[in-house]
N, C-alpha and C positions, 0 to 999 in steps of 0.2 A: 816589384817592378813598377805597377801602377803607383807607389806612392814617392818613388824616385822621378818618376816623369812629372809628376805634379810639381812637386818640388822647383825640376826645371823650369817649367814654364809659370810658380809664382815670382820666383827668383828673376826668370827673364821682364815679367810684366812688371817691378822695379824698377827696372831700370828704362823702361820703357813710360813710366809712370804714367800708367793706366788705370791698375788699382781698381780694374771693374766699374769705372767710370761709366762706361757705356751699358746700361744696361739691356740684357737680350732677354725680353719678354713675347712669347709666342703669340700669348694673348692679347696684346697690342692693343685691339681693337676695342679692348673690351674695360681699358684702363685708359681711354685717352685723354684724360684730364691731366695723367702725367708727363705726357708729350706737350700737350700745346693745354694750355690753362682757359686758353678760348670756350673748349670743350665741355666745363668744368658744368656741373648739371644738365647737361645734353640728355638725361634721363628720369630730370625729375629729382627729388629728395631719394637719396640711393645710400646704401653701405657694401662697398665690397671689399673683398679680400683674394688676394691670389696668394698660394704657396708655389714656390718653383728651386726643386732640386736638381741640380745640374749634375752633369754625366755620374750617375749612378755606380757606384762601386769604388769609386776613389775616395782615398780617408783627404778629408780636410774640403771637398770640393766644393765649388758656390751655392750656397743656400738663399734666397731669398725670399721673403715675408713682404708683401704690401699691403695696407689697410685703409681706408677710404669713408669719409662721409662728405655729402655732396648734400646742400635744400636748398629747394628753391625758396627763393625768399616770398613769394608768394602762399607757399603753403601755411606759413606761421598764418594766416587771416584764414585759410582753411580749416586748419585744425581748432582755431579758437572757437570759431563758428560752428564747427560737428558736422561739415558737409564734404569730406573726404571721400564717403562711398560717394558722392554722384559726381565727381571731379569729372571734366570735359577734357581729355589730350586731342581733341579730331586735327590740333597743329603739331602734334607731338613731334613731327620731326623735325623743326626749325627750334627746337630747346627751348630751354625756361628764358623768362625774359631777364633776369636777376637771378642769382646764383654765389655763393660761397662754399669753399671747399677745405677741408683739413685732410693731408694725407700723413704717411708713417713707412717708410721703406728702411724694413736693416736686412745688411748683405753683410754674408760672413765668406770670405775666399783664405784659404789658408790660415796665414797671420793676420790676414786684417780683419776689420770689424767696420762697420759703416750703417751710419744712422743717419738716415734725410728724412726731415719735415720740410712740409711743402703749404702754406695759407695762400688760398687761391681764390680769386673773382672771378668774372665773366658778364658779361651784360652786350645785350641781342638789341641792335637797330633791324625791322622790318622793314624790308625794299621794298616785297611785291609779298602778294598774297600767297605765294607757296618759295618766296625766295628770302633770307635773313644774315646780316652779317652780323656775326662775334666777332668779339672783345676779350679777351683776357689779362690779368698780370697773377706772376705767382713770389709772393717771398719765401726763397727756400733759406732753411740752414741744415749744413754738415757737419757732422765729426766725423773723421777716418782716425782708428788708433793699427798700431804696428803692435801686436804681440811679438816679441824678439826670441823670446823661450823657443818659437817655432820655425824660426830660422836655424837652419846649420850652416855653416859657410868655412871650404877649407882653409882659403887664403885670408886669414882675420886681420895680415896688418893690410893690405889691400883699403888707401884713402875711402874709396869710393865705399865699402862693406861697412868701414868706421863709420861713416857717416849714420850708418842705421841704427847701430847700435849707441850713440849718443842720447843721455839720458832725456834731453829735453825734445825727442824725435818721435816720439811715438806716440802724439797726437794732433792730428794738424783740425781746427774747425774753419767754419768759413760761414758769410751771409752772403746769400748771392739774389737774382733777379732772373725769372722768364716771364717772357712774352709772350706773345701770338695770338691770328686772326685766324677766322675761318668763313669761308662763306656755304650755308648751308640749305639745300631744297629739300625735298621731297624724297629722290631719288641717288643722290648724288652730294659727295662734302669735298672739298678742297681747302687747306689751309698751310699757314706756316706758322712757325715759333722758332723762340731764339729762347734755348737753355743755357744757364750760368753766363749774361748778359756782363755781368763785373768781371768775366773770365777771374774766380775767387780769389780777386785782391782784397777784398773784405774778410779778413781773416788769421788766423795767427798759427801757433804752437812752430812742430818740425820744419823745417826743409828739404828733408825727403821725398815732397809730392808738391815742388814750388812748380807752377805754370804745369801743373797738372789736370788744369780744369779751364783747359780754352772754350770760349762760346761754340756751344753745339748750333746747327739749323739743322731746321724739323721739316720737311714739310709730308702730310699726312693728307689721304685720296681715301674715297670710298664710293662704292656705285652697287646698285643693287635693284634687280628687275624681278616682276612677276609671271613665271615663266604660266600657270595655271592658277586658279584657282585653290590649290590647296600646298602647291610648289612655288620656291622662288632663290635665285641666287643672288650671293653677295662677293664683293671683290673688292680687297682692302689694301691698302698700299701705305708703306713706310718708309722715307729716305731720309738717312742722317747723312752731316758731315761735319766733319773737325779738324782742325791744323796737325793735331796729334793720328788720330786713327783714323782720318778720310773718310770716306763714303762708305757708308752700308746699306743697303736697300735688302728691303722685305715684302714680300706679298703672301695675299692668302684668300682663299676661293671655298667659300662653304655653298650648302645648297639648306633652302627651312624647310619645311614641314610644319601647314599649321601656325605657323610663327610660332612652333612652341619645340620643335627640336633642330637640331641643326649638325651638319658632321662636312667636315673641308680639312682640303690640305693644303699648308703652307712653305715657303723657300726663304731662308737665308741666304745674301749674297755670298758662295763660294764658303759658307759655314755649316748650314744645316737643314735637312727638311723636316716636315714637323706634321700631325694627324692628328685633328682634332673633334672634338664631338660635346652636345651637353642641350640639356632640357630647358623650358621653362613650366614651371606649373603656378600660377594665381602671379603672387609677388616675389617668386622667388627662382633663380636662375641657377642651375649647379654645371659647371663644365671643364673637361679633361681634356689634355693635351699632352701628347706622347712625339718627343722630338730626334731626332737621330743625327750624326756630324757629317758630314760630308768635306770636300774641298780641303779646306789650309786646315781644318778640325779633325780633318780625317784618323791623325794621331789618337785622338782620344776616344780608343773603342769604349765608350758610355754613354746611353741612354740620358733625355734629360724628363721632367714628369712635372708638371704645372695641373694644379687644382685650382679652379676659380669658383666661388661663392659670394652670389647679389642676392639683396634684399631690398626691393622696393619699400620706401615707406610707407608709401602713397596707394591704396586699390586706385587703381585706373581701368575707367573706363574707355574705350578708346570708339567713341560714336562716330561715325561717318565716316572710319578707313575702309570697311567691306576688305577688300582680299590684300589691300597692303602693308609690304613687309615693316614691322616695326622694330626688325634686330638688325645690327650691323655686326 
């Protein structure tokens, strides 16, 4: 039964030509160079990785892989020179001033297959001494391929079903462009981006997924207070929109500890709620998230499971924050 309903609704998203366009990452927060390029070394010289299996127990269901390197271009003069351990962040929270970024995202949804690279900038004009506004651009390229073996379809002479199965259809690529600004303090981030900017005119193969890639807008909040000395919360906010799949908005409320642990829950609009949790120890960040459906998702009794793993490259010192929070 579970893999007949799948079925349904990859069948439906066809024709809907969505094809997991949108991708739903709990962890948001934690990957925001892929939202808005603005972002792109907000942490310094970084590598991370997220795994995210989506509802659990269904054969074929969304897998996706992210992977990430992020330097600041400052650090190449640090490392030359050997003075790493005494690195100064006390602006840490107003990001690197220069930045380059290489990402790697494949998502596997039933029959498809999907592979985006992302080359990313970013570069920080300072306003005031705790206020900075970014810059970003990002050149992405796509592949989506159609495995057709994993389609079944009872009506085959059905034009629209032809179309799928036509030999030159089952791989569409594309070079597209995002954008986006953010302005960033101490306590508080506010920005916007604009994903697949060509809306992938730049691009070839099938017809299967033509004007399947309308410009997304991003815009992405974050705020986060010192509730004690050893406590402090954080509230992070996500809203997309598209001609295709309209608006989705996400939030998510964690509380630190130490700046070194953290555990909050999160909301998908009318999709799903989500519980999250994960450490930091030295340079290195490990964190779990465990999501559940709700709303229009309600259908699909499965669990979805996101691992995320950073690695700082950088020891940082962080001299003259005392008790403030340095995770979002």
């Amino acid at each position: 039964m579970k893999k007949i309903l799948l079925i349904i609704i990859i069948v439906a998203s066809v024709w809907e030509v969505q094809a997991q366009s949108r991708k739903q990452i709990s962890s948001f927060s934690l990957i925001p160079q892929y939202f808005n390029p603005a972002l792109t070394g907000q942490e310094g010289s970084v590598l991370k990785s997220i795994y995210r299996n989506q509802w659990t127990g269904f054969e074929d269901a969304p897998k996706t892989l992210f992977i990430s390197a992020e330097l600041d271009l400052a650090d190449l003069a640090t490392w030359k020179n050997g003075n790493a351990s005494n690195q100064d962040r006390s602006n840490q929270f107003l990001g690197v001033k220069n930045a380059i970024g290489l990402s790697l995202l494949r998502d596997t949804f039933g029959p498809y297959r999907q592979t985006q690279l992302f080359l990313n900038y970013s570069s920080r004009v300072q306003l005031s001494e705790k206020l900075s506004l970014r810059a970003g651009a990002a050149v992405t390229y796509d592949a989506t391929s159609l495995d057709q073996t994993k389609l079944v379809i009872d009506i085959t002479n059905d034009p629209k079903y032809q179309n799928l199965f036509a030999n030159d259809n089952t791989r569409v690529t594309k070079v597209d462009i995002n954008v986006g600004v953010m302005l960033m303090a101490e306590d508080y981030y506010i920005g916007y981006a604009l994903q697949d900017a060509a809306k992938g005119k730049l691009g070839s193969g099938g017809t299967y997924l033509e004007n399947a890639f309308p410009t997304n807008h991003v815009v992405q909040a974050g705020y986060r207070k010192v509730i004690s000395d050893q406590f402090g919360l954080i509230v992070n906010g996500l809203y997309r929109y598209d001609s295709k799949l309209r608006e989705t908005f996400e939030g998510q409320l964690k509380g630190v500890i130490n700046n070194s642990f953290w555990a909050g829950v999160g909301y998908r609009q009318d999709l799903a709620y989500s519980f999250t949790g994960g450490m930091r120890f030295n340079q290195i960040k490990v964190g779990y998230t465990y999501e559940t459906t709700t709303g229009k998702a309600s259908r699909i009794n499965g669990g979805s499971n996101e691992i995320v793993l950073i690695y700082n490259l950088m020891p940082v010192n962080y001299k003259g924050l005392g008790k403030k929070i340095t995770l979002w």
